[in-house]
N, C-alpha and C positions, 0 to 999 in steps of 0.2 A: 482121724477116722480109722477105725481100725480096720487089718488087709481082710478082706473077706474071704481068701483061703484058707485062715485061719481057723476060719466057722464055720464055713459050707465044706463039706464031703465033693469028692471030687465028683463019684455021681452026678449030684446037683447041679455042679458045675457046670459040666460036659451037657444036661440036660437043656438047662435055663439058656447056655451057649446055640447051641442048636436051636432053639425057638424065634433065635435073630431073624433069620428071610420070613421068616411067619408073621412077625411083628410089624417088620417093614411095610407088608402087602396089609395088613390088615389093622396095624395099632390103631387109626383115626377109629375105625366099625368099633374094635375094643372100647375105646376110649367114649365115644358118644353113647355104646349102649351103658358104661358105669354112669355118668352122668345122667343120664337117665331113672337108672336101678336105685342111684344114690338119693337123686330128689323124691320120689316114690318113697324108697322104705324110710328116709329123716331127710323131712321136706325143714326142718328146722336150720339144716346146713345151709338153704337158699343164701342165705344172708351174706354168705362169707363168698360165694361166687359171682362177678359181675354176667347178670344172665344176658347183655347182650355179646359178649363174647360166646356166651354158648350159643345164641342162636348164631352164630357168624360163623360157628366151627372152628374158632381162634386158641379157645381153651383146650377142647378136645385134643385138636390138631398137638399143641404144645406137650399134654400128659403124655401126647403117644410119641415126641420123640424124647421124653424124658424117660420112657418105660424101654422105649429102643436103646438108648443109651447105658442104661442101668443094666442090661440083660448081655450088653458087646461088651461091657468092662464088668461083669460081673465077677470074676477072677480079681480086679484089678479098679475096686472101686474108687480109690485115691486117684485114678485119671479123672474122673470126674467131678472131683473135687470144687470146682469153679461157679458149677452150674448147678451145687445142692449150694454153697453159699448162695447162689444169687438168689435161689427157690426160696430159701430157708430168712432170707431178708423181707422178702412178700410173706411168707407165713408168719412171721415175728408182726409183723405190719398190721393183719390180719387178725392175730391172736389163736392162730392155729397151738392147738395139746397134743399132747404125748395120747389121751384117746382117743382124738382124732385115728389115729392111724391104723387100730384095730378096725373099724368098720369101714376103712378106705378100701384095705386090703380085702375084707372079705367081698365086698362088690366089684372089687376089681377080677378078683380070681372068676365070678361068679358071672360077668361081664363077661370072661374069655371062654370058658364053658357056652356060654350063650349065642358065641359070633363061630368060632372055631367047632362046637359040636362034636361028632364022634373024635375029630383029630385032637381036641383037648385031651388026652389019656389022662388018668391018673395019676402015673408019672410025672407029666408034667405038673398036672395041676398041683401036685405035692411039693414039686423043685419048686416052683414058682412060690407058692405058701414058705417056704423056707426062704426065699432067696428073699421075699418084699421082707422077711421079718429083718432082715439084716441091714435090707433098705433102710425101714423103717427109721430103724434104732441108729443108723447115721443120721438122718434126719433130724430127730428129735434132740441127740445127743450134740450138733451142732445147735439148734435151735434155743437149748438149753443154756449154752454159750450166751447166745445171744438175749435172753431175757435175761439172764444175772447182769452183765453188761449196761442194757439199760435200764434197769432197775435202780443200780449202786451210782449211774450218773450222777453229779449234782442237779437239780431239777428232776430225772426222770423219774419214771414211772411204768407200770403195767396195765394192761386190760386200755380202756379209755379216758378220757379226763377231760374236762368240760372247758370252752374255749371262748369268750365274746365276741364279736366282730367291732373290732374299736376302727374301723374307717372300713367304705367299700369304694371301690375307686373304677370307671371306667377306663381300659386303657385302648380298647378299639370299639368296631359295632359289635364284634363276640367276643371280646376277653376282658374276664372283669377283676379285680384283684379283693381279696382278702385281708384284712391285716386285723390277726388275731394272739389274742393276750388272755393268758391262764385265767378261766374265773375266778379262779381261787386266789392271784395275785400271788402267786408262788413262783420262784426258781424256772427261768427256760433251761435244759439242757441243751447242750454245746452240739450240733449237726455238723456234715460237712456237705461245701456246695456240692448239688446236685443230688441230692437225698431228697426222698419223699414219706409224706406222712397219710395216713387213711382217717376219711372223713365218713363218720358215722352218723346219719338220718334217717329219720321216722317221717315218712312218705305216705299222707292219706288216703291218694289215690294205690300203693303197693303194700299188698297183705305182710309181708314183710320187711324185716330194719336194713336199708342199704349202706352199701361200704362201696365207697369210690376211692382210688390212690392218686393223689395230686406231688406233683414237684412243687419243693419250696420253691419260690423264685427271686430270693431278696439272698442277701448274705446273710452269714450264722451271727447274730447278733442277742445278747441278752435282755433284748426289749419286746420282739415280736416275732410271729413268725408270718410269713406270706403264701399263699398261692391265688394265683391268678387262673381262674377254670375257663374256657370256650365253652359256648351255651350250643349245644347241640339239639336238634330238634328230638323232641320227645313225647310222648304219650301214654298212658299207662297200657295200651294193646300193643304199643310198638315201642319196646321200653330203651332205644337209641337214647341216651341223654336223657333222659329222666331224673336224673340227681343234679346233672350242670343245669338244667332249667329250674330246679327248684331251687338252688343256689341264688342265682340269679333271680329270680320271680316272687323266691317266697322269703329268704335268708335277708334280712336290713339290719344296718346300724344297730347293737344294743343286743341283739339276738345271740342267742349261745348256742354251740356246733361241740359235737364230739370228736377227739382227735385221739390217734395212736401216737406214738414217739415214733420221731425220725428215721428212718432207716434206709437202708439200699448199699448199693457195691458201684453205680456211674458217680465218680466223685472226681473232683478235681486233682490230680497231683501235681507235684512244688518241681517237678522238672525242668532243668536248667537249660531250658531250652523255646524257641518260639509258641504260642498256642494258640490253635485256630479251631474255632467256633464254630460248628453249620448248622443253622437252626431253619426248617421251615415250620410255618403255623403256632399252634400254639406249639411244637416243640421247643421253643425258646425259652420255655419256663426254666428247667434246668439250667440251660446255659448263661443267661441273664443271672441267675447267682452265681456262675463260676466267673463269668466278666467283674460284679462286682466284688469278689472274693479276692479274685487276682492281682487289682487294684489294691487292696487294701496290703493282703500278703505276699506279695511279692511285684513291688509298682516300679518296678525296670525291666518286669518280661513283657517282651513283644508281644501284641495280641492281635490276630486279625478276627473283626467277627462278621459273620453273613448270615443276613437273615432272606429266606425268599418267602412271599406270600404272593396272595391271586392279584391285591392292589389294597392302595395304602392304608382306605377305611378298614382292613383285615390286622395290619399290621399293628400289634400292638410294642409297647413301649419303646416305639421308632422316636420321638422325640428324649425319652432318657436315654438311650445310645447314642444318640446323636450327639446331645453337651459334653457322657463323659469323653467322647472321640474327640471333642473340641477343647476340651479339657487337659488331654493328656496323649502328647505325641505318640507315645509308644501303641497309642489302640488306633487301628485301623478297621473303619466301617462299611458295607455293602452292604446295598440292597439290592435284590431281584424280583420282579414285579411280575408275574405273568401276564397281566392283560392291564397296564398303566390307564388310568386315566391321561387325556392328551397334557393335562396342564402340571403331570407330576413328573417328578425328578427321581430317577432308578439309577444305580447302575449299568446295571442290566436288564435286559424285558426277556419274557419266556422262562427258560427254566436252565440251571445251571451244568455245565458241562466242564471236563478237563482240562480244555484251551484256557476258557476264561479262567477257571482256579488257578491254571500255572499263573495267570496274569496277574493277579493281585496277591498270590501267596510267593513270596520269592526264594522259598525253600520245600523243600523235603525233609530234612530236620526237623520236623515237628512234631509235638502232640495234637493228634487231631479230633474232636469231639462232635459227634452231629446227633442231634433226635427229631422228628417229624413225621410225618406219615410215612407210611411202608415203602410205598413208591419212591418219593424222596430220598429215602434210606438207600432203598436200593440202589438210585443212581449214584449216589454221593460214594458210597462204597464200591462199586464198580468202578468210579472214577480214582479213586484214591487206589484199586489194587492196579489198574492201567498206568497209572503211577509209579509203581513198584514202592509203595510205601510199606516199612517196612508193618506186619501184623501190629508188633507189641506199642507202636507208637497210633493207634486205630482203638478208640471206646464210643461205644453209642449205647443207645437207652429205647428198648421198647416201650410205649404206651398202651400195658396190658400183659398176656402171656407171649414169651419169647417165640419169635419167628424166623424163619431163614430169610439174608440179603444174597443168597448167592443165586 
C-alpha cells in the first residue's frame, strides 16, 4: 500500500484529519443517507448488498467506522492495513471492480454534503474527493491482488461458476448442509479452514439476484466443498433470511447454485501450541472445518472445542464431534445448553462464563477462535480479555459487516 503522504498535500491532510469528531458523531447519518442515495441513483448495485443488514443498520454502522478509520490514519494508511485486507476479501467474494469505486465515492461525498450541510465546506468536500481517491486506489489495488491470486489457482476462477448440490443433509431442526461439486466436473481450488464462499440466487419472490456469504464447513479437500446454512425466518416484505429459506425450501438434490471462490482472512493457523474452539449456533460452521482440518494437519495438537446452543434439537453436527472426540484423545468436547431438555446431557446449562472456561481450558497458551452471534461474541471476548489472554493469540469471525465486541 502506498504511504499516503506521498500523494496527499499536506493541506488535505490536516483537512480530512480534522473531520475526525465530525465523523465520529455523525458517520452512521453519513453512511445510511449514501446507502440510500446509492440504491436510488444504481438500484442495479442492490444485489451486491445483504439488505437485511441495511435495514438492521449493521452495514451503515460498519462503512462509518471504516470511513472513521480511514480519515484518523489518513497520514498513515499502512496502520490500517488489516482491515482493507479483511474489506477487500468480501469484495473479492462479492466480485466488487475498480468502477465500483468511482460512483461509491461520489455518493459518498454527496451523502456528507447532505447530513453535514453548510459545515460541509468546499474544502472539505475537496480533501475528502482527494483523500477517497487514494482510498480508493488501495483498495482496488489490494483487491487486484487478490483476483490474479484466485484466478492463477489450480481449480480457480472469477466472476461465478455453477455448482450441483451432490447430497443435502439435515444436521439439526435449522441447520442443513450443502455438499456441492463443480458443474463442470472441473478442478476444486485449495481453501483454507474457515474461509467462505458467496452464494448466488435468482429469487422469484425478490426483484433482484441475491448474494449471501456462507462458511465452508467441511475441511479443504479436492472433492467437494460444504456449507451448512440456518433457515431463518423470511418473507419477501421482511427479507430476514430469505435466501437460508430458499436454500432450504427451494434448493434439492441435482439442483445447481452459483458460487464465488473461497476467500476470507479467519483461517486456522499451524501454531505450535494448544487450540480452542468457541462456537455458538450456527457459528460453528467455520470452526467445524478448523476441528477437521487440525486433525488431518497437525493430529498431535491439543484441541478443546465448545459449542453452546439454546438445546440440542438446535445443535447441529453434535454427533460428528462427538465420535471425532471419541476418536482421538487429544480433542476435547463441550457442550452448553441454555435451556436443556430434562432427559439431555450438557456440560453446562445457561451460557458460558470464565470460571467454567478456566475449567475445562487448562491453559492460556493458546490460540483461541470463536464465531456466533454478537452477544456470544461479546461475552466470550470479554471473558478471554478478563483472562488477560494475550490480543494476538484471540481471532473471531463476524457473520456479515464487522462490529465492535468491546
Amino acid at each position: 500500500m502506498a504511504n499516503s503522504t506521498e500523494i496527499l498535500d499536506k493541506q488535505t491532510i490536516e483537512t480530512v484529519k480534522a473531520t475526525v469528531p465530525v465523523l465520529e458523531e455523525h458517520g452512521k447519518a453519513i453512511t445510511s443517507r449514501f446507502y440510500q442515495l446509492l440504491f436510488i441513483n444504481h438500484p442495479e448495485l442492490k444485489n451486491i448488498f445483504n439488505q437485511t443488514n441495511q435495514r438492521k443498520g449493521k452495514q451503515p454502522q460498519a462503512l462509518a467506522n471504516a470511513v472513521y478509520a480511514a480519515a484518523a490514519n489518513i497520514d498513515q494508511l499502512e496502520n490500517i492495513l488489516p482491515v482493507v485486507n479483511q474489506i477487500a476479501h468480501k469484495h473479492r467474494s462479492l466480485n466488487i471492480k475498480p468502477e465500483h469505486y468511482p460512483i461509491v465515492g461520489e455518493n459518498l461525498l454527496k451523502a456528507m454534503q447532505d447530513v453535514l450541510k453548510e459545515a460541509a465546506t468546499k474544502e472539505i468536500i475537496a480533501a475528502w474527493a482527494k483523500a477517497y481517491e487514494v482510498i480508493a486506489d488501495a483498495f482496488i489495488q489490494v483487491e487486484k491482488e487478490m483476483y490474479e491470486e484466485t484466478e492463477q489457482k489450480d481449480g480457480g476462477w472469477l466472476d461465478y461458476r455453477p455448482f450441483q448440490v451432490v447430497e443435502k443433509v439435515k444436521e439439526s431442526d435449522v441447520i442443513t448442509s450443502f455438499y456441492l461439486k463443480p458443474a463442470d466436473n472441473g478442478l476444486l481450488p485449495e481453501f483454507e479452514a474457515g474461509q467462505y464462499i458467496t452464494v448466488k440466487v435468482n429469487i422469484p419472490t425478490i426483484p433482484y439476484t441475491c448474494q449471501r456469504q456462507y462458511s465452508l464447513s467441511c475441511k479443504p479437500n479436492k472433492e467437494f466443498f460444504r456449507i451448512s446454512v440456518k433457515k431463518e425466518k423470511g418473507i419477501a416484505e421482511n427479507p430476514d433470511g430469505v435466501v437460508s429459506t430458499y436454500l432450504h425450501e427451494s434448493v434439492h438434490e441435482g439442483d445447481t447454485i452459483e458460487l464465488s471462490a473461497p476467500a476470507g482472512d479467519f483461517v486456522l493457523n499451524q501454531a505450535d501450541k494448544p487450540l480452542v474452539l468457541i462456537s455458538g449456533g450456527v457459528g460453528l460452521t467455520p470452526l467445524t472445518s478448523m476441528l477437521e482440518t487440525v486433525l488431518h494437519e497437525q493430529p498431535n495438537r491439543e484441541v478443546y472445542y465448545i459449542h453452546a446452543a439454546q438445546h440440542e434439537n438446535l445443535h447441529g453436527f453434535k454427533d460428528h464431534v462427538k465420535q471425532i472426540a471419541q476418536q482421538h484423545e487429544q480433542v476435547h468436547a463441550y457442550t452448553i445448553y441454555e435451556k436443556p431438555e430434562e432427559t439431555t446431557h450438557c456440560d453446562k446449562t445457561g451460557f458460558i462464563d470464565l470460571t467454567w472456561l478456566q475449567s475445562v481450558v487448562p491453559t492460556q497458551e493458546a490460540s483461541f477462535y470463536f464465531c456466533g452471534p454478537e452477544p456470544f461474541m461479546k461475552t466470550v471476548y470479554q471473558a478471554l480479555q478478563a483472562w488477560q489472554i494475550n490480543e494476538e493469540n484471540i481471532y473471531y469471525e463476524f457473520f456479515g459487516p464487522k462490529g465492535s465486541l468491546e
